[in-house]
C-alpha positions in Angstrom: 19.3 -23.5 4.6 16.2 -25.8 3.8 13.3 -24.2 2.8 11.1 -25.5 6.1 14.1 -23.1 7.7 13.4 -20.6 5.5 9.8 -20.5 5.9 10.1 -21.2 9.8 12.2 -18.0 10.3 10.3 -15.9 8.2 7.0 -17.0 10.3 9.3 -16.3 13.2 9.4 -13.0 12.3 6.0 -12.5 11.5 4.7 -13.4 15.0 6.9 -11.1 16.3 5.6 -7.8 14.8 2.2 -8.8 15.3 2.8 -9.6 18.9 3.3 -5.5 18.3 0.0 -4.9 17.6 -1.6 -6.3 21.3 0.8 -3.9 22.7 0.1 -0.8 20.4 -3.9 -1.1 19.5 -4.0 2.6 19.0 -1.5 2.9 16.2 -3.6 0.1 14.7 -6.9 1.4 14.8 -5.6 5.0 13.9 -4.1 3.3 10.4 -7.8 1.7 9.9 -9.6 5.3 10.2 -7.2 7.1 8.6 -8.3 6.1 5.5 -12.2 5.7 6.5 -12.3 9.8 7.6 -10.6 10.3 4.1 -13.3 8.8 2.3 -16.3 10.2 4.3 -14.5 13.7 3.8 -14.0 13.7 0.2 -17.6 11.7 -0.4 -19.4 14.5 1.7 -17.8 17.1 2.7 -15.5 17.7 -0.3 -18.2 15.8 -2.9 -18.6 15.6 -6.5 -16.3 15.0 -9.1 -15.8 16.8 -12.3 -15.9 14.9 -15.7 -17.0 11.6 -13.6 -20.0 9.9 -15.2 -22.3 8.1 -12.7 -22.5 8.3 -9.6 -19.6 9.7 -7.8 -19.3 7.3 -4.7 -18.9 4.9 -7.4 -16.6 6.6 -8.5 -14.8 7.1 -5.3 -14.6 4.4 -3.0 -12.4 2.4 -5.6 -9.9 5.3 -5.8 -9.4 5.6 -1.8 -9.1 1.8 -1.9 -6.3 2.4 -3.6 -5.0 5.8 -1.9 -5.8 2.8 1.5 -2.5 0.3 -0.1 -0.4 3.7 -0.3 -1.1 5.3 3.2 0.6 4.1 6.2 3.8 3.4 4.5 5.6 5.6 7.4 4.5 2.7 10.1 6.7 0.1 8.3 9.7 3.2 7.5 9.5 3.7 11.4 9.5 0.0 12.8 12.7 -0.7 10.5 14.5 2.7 11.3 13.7 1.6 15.2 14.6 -1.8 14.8 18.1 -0.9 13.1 18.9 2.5 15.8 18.1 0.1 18.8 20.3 -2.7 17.6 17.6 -5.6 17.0 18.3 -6.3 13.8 22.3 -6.4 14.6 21.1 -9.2 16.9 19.1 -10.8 14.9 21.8 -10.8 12.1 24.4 -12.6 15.2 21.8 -15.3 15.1 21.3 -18.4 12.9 19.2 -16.6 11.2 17.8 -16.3 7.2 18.9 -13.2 5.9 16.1 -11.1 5.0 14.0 -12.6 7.4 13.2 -9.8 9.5 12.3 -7.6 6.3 9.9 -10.7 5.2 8.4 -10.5 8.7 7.9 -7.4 8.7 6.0 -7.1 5.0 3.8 -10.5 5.9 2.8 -8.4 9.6 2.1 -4.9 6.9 0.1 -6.9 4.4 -2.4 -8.6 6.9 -2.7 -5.3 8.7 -3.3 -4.2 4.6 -5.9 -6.5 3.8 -7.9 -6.0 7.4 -7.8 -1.8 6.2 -9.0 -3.2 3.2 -12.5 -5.0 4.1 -13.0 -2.1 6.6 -12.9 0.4 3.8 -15.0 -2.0 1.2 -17.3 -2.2 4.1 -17.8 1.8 4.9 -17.7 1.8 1.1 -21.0 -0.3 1.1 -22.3 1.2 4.3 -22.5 4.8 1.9 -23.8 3.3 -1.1 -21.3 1.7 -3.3 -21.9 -1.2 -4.8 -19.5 -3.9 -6.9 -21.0 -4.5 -10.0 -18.6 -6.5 -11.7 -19.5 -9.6 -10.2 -17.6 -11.9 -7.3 -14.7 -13.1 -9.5 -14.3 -9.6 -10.9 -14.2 -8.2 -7.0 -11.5 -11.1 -5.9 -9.7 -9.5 -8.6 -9.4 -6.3 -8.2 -8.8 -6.7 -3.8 -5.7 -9.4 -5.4 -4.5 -5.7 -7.5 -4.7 -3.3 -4.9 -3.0 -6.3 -2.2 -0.2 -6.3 -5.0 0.1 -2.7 -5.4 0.7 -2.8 -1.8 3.3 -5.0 -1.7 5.3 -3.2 -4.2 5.3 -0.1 -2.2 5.8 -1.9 0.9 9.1 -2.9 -0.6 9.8 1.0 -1.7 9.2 2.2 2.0 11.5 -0.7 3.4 14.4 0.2 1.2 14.0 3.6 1.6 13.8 3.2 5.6 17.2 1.2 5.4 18.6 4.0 3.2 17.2 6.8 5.9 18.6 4.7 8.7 16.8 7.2 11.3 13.2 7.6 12.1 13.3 11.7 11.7 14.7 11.2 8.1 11.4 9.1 8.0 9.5 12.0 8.2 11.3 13.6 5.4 10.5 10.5 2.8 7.6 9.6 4.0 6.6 13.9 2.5 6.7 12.1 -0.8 4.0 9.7 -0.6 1.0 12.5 -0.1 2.1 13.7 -3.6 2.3 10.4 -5.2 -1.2 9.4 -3.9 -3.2 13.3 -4.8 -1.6 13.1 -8.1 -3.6 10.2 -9.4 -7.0 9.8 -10.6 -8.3 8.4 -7.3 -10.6 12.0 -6.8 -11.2 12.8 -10.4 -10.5 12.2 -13.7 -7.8 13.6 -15.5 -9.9 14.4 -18.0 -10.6 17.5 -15.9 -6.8 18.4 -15.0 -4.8 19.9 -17.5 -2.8 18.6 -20.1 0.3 17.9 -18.7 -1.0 17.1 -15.3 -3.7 14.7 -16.8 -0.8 13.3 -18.8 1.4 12.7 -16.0 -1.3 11.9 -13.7 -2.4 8.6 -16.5 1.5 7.4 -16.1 1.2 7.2 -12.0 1.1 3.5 -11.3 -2.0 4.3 -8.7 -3.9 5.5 -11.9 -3.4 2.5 -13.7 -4.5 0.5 -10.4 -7.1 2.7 -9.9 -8.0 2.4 -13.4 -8.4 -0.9 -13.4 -10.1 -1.7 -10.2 -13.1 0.7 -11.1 -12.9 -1.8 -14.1 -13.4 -5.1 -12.3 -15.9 -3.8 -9.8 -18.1 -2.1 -12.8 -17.8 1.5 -11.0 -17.5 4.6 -13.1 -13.9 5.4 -14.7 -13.0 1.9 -15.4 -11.1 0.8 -18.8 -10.6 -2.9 -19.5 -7.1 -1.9 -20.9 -5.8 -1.0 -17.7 -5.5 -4.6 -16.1 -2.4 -5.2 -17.6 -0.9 -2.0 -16.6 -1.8 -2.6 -12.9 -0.1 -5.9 -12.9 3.2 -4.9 -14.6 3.8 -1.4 -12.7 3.7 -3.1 -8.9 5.8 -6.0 -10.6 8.9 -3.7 -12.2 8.3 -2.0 -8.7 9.1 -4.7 -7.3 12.0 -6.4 -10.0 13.4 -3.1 -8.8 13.0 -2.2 -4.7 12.8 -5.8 -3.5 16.4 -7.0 -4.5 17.4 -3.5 -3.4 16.1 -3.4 -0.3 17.6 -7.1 0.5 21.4 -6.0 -0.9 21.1 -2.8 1.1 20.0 -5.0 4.6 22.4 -7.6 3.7 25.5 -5.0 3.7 24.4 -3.2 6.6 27.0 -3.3 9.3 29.4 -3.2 6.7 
């Protein structure tokens, strides 16, 4: 197929899960202030951070911006799971169709819903007192890293969904994620943890995003070094889960 057919399908696809969000406005606005109760609760109710130097909304705000591109993972897990139990995507697959459309749909729908979650947390970020200091090119920056970090694990929770097949076994994967995201540097430093759980807490792909973003926006906890690593994890993440996750939806039925 031409790519104007390619590209037409995958739009097709798009429109179709957000026509999904007219008819479920709840589930989106519970995904937007999710995150946005987090960060009020850790920035006031749970506050300080040890071995953070500066302030520690600075701190902060760019770590739950990038606990915001892990959470809500379990929306996408679901959608597929329904999609494949209610025979959709079996129709879909009967019709002239791209394959992988529907997945490509489906992660174009998650990462505008990603990047609207994203300018309402940068905004309740500057409505407590954050600031970007890094300047406007630095800023662009850092959104483009947490936006890729998102994608990459968008492409985790849609192969994993296919592998779960059912929405209950969603429930079950989706356990995973909470331990992933707490076990980075996002609400201190792991100069503060131990030594094998600061260790292993450096090596989670958040950290390095993390990292990196505190970088870019000139917050507290930043390390220049750490660009690199936040653009190479969420790319092997995705050399890895993307082709994965279109074999596995390419064989299903099979």
């Amino acid at each position: 197929m031409s790519a104007a057919y390619v590209v037409s399908d995958c739009w097709t696809m798009t429109r179709r899960e957000l026509a999904h969000w007219a008819r479920q406005p709840v589930q989106v606005l519970v995904g937007l202030v999710f995150p946005v109760m987090m960060l009020l609760m850790f920035g006031y109710l749970v506050g300080g951070g040890r071995s953070v130097d500066g302030d520690y909304v600075d701190f902060l705000v760019p770590g739950m911006l990038t606990l915001t591109m892990v959470f809500g993972l379990e929306g996408t897990m679901t959608a597929v799971t329904q999609d494949l139990n209610k025979g959709v995507i079996d129709r879909f697959r009967a019709m002239p169709m791209t394959d992988g459309a529907v997945l490509v749909g489906r992660a174009a729908a998650d990462m505008l819903q990603s990047a609207v979650g994203l300018l309402v947390m940068v905004g309740v970020g500057y409505a407590i007192g954050w600031r970007a200091d890094g300047g406007p090119g630095n800023a662009l920056g850092a959104l483009g890293l947490l936006l890729l970090l998102r994608f990459a694990m968008l492409w985790i929770g849609i192969f994993l969904a296919l592998v779960a097949g059912r929405a209950e076994l969603v429930q079950a994967v989706q356990i995973l994620v909470w331990p992933i995201g707490f076990l980075s540097n996002a609400f201190a430093s792991p100069d503060s943890m131990p030594g094998w759980l600061g260790t292993f807490v450096e090596w989670n792909p958040m950290s390095a995003t993390a990292t990196a973003v505190r970088d870019l926006f000139g917050n507290p906890g930043g390390e220049p070094g750490h660009v690199w690593a936040a653009v190479v994890w969420p790319l092997v993440l995705l050399a890895v889960f993307f082709p994965l996750a279109v074999r596995k939806f390419g064989r299903l039925g099979k």
